[in-house]
C-alpha positions, 0 to 999 in steps of 0.5 A: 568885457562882460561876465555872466553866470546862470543867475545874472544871465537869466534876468528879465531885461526889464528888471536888468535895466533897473538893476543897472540904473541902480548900480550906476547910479550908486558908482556916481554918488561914491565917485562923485559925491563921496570920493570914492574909487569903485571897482567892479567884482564878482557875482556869486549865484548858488556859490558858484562865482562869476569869475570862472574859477570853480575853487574860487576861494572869494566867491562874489566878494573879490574885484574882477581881475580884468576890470578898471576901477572908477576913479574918485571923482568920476560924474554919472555919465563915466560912471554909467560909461564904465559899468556898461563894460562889466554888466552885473558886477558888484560895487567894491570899494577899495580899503585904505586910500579914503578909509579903513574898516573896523569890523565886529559883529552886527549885534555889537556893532548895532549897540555901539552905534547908539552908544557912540551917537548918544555920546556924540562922539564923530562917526563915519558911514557904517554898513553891515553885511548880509554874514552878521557884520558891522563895518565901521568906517574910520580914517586911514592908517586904522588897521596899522594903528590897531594892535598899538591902541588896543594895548594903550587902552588895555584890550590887547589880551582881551578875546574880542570879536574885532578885526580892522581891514587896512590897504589891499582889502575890499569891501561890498558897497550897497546895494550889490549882494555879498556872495550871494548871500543877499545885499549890503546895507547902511545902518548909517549912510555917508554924508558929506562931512563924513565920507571925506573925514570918517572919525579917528580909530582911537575915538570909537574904539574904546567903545567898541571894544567894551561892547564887543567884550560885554556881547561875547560874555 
C-alpha cells in the first residue's frame, strides 16, 4: 500500500527516484549499521497529512497506521524491499527500545553540546528539527527516570524548557522533513560506539539543565 498527496504526487520522477535512494539508503544505515527499527510515517504538504484524516492532529509526524516497520537489522536490499511498499513515507524512529530523547530547545541545545564535548563527557547522536528543537539521545529508561534525577540534582522546581520522550513515542529521522516544515538534521551523527550505547541521562543532565535555565533567563 502506497500513499500519495498533492505535493509527493507531483514529483518529477527523476527527482523521486533520488529521493527514494536517499531514503533507502538511510533505512539500511539505521537498520543495519545503528540497530534501529524504522517505521514509515506520514508526509505533511500545505498542512494537509497524507494519512487522509483532515483533522489529523499529527500531520506528517505520526507512523502510518497500516505500515510494517524495518526491523533492527535489516541490510539495504529489505530495506530498499520494505520502503518500495510506502513510496514517500517519513523515516520514524521509534523511541524507548534503543534510546530515549531529551528535548530542549536548539539554542540551549547547540550551547550544551560544546559544553558537553568540551568536557568530554560521552554523548550520543543529536539531531534538531526544523521547530527550533534539539534532541538528545540517551540510554533507555530516561523519560522514567527523569522527575527522580531532576529532584537529586536540585531543578525539579526550576521552569526549564526540558521534556524526555520515553516508549510509545516517535521521532523524525534525517533526512525525511518534519510536517512539512523542511527536514531534520544531525547536529552529531550516530557512530558506531554510540548508537548501541547513547550515554546515561544523569551524565548530561546536569548540564543541560543549567543551560536550559541560563537561556530561559
Amino acid at each position: 500500500m502506497g500513499f500519495t498527496i498533492g505535493g509527493i504526487r507531483e514529483m518529477r520522477s527523476g527527482a523521486r527516484r533520488r529521493v527514494r535512494t536517499t531514503e533507502c539508503t538511510a533505512v539500511a544505515e539505521y537498520t543495519g549499521l545503528w540497530g534501529w527499527d524504522v517505521v514509515p510515517g506520514a508526509r505533511a504538504v500545505s498542512g494537509q497529512c497524507s494519512c487522509g484524516d483532515p483533522a489529523c492532529a499529527a500531520p506528517g509526524a505520526h507512523p502510518l497506521s497500516f505500515a510494517e516497520p524495518v526491523p533492527a537489522g535489516a541490510g539495504l536490499d529489505d530495506a530498499v524491499k520494505a520502503w518500495s511498499e510506502y513510496p514517500g513515507a517519513a523515516l520514524l524512529l521509534p523511541v524507548g527500545r534503543a534510546f530515549d530523547v531529551i528535548e530542549v530547545a536548539e539554542a540551549a541545545g547547540r550551547r550544551a553540546l560544546v559544553r558537553l564535548e568540551r568536557m568530554g563527557l560521552p554523548l550520543g547522536p543529536v539531531c534538531a528539527t526544523p521547530t527550533g528543537r534539539a534532541r538528545f539521545f540517551v540510554a533507555p529508561g530516561a523519560a522514567a527516570e527523569l522527575p527522580q534525577l531532576l529532584y537529586r540534582m536540585g531543578w525539579d522546581d526550576a521552569d526549564l524548557d526540558l521534556h524526555c520522550l520515553g516508549p510509545g513515542a516517535h521521532i523524525t529521522a534525517p533526512p525525511s522533513d518534519l510536517g512539512g516544515l523542511g527536514p531534520v538534521r544531525w547536529l552529531r551523527p550516530p557512530t558506531l560506539d554510540t548508537a548501541g550505547a547513547p550515554p546515561q541521562a544523569r551524565l548530561l543532565l546536569g548540564t543541560l539543565a543549567y543551560i536550559c535555565h541560563r537561556t530561559h533567563f
